[in-house]
N, C-alpha and C positions, 0 to 999 in steps of 0.2 A: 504494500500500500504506500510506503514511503516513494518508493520508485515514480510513483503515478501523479502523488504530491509533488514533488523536484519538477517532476515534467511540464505538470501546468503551472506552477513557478516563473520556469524558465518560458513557456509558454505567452505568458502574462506578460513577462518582463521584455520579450520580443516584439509584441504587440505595440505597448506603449513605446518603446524604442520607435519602431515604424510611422505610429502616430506622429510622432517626436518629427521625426527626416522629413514625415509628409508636409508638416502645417512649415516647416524651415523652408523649404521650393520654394514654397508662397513667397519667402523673401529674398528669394533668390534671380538673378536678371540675365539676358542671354541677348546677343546683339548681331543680329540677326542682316546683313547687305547687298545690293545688288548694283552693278553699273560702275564700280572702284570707288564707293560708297557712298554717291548721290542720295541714293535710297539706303537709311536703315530704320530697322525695325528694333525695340524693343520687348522683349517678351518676358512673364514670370516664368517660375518654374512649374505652375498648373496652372503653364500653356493660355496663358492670355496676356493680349497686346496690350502693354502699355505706352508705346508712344509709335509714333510714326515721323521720321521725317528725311525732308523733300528738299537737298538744295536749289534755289530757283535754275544750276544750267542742264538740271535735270528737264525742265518744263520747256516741252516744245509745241506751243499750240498745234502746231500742223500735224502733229504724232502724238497726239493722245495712247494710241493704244502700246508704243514704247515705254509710256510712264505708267499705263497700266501694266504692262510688263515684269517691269522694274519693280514696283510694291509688290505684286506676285511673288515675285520672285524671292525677295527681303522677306516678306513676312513667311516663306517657307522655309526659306532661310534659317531663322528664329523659334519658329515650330521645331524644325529639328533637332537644333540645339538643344531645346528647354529637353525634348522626350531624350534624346543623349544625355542630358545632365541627370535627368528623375531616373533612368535607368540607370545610371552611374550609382547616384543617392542611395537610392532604394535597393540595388543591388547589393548592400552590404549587409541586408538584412536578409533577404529572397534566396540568395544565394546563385542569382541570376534565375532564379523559377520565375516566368513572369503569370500574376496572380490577375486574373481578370479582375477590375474594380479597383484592382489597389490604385496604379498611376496612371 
């Protein structure tokens, strides 16, 4: 019975740990560019934008869809990073198992 105690312990103590890693991404920033960095992207570590920006010789009325490109681009940019980093994080707990729901 002691065995079973220790386990969910350690159990527990893993948990909160992960808990712990998850809400820290939150504070965590990833910077995300496109174009030799006209465009970049800021992002948390649970993968949401925080900033965006645009230098003006990014901006060519004529080619809109260039600058739509370019934020594309950046903000996957950014996305990736952050899931690169939350896999980094959280894999020191998972042991590289990736947990649906967790990150």
């Amino acid at each position: 019975m002691t065995n079973m105690q220790h386990m969910m312990r350690q159990v527990k103590k893993m948990q909160e740990q992960m808990l712990k890693a998850q809400e820290e991404l939150g504070n965590k920033t990833v910077e995300g560019s496109a174009g030799g960095g006209v465009v970049t992207v800021k992002a948390s570590g649970h993968k949401q934008i925080l900033s965006i920006n645009i230098k003006p010789e990014a901006v060519d009325p004529d080619d809109i869809e260039m600058l739509q490109d370019l934020v594309m681009t950046a903000v996957n940019d950014a996305l990736s990073k952050a899931e690169e980093m939350a896999n980094e994080d959280m894999g020191k707990y998972t042991g590289g198992m990736k947990i649906p729901g967790l990150f």
